[in-house]
N, C-alpha and C positions, 0 to 999 in steps of 0.2 A: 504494500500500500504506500504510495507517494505522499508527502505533503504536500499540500496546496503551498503557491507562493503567496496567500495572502499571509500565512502566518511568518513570513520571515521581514513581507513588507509593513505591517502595524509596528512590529518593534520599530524597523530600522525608521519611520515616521515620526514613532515617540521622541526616541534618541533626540532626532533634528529638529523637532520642536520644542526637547525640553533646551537643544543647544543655542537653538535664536534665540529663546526666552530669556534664559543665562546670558546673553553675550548683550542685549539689548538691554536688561534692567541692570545688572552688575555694572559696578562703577570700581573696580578690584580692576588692576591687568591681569594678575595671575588667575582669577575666574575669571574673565573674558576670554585668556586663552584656554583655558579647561573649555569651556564650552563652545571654542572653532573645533576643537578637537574633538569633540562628541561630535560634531557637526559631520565633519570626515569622517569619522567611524562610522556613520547613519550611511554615507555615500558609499562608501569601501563593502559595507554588507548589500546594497543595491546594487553593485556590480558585478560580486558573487553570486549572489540570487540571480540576475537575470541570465549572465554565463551559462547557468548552472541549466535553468529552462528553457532557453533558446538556442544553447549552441551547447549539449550536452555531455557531447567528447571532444571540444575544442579549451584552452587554456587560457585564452585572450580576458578574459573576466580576471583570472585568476594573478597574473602578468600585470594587471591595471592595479588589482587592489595592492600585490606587493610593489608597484611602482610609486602608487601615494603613499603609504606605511612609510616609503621612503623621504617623500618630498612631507611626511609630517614632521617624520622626527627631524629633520633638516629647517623645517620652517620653527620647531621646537624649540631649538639650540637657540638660532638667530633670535627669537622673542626672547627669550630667558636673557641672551646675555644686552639684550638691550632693554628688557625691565630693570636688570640691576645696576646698569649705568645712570638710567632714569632715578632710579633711591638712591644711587653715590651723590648726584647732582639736587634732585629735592627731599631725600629725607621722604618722599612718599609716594606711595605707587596708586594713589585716589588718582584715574582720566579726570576728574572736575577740577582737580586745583594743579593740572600741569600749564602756567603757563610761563613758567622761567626756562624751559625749552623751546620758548617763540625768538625768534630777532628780531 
């Protein structure tokens, strides 16, 4: 007995709407980034998923999702080490009170 794809596409839906929600109300960098990164995990399991049903003995699903896994933890690093230049420079990682990083 197969599972249907809607059970894998509900989660991967919650995921990315709990990740806008997060990234729109938080005023945190480091929850803002936690929830791009749900965000991409919501993505990453919609490419599996469809791979998986549409193109059943091909790997190209599978190739995408470890290609962003990759461009996240890459995009990871780069945020991290420029949240904490952003705290070397103001003492706080609040988006509402950065504005000593303007010219």
């Amino acid at each position: 007995m197969e599972i249907s794809i809607i059970w894998y596409l509900v989660p991967a839906l919650v995921m990315f709407c709990c990740g806008v929600y997060g990234f729109i109300t938080r005023k945190n960098m480091i929850a803002m980034l936690i929830s791009l990164e749900l965000m991409l995990n919501a993505v990453d399991i919609n490419f599996v998923v469809f791979n998986r049903y549409l193109f059943p003995h091909q790997l190209e699903g599978m190739f995408f999702t470890l290609f962003a896994i990759a461009i996240a933890a890459a995009e990871t690093a780069v945020a991290i080490a420029i949240i904490i230049n952003v705290f070397r420079a103001a003492k706080n990682i609040d988006v509402t009170d950065l504005t000593k990083m303007k010219f």
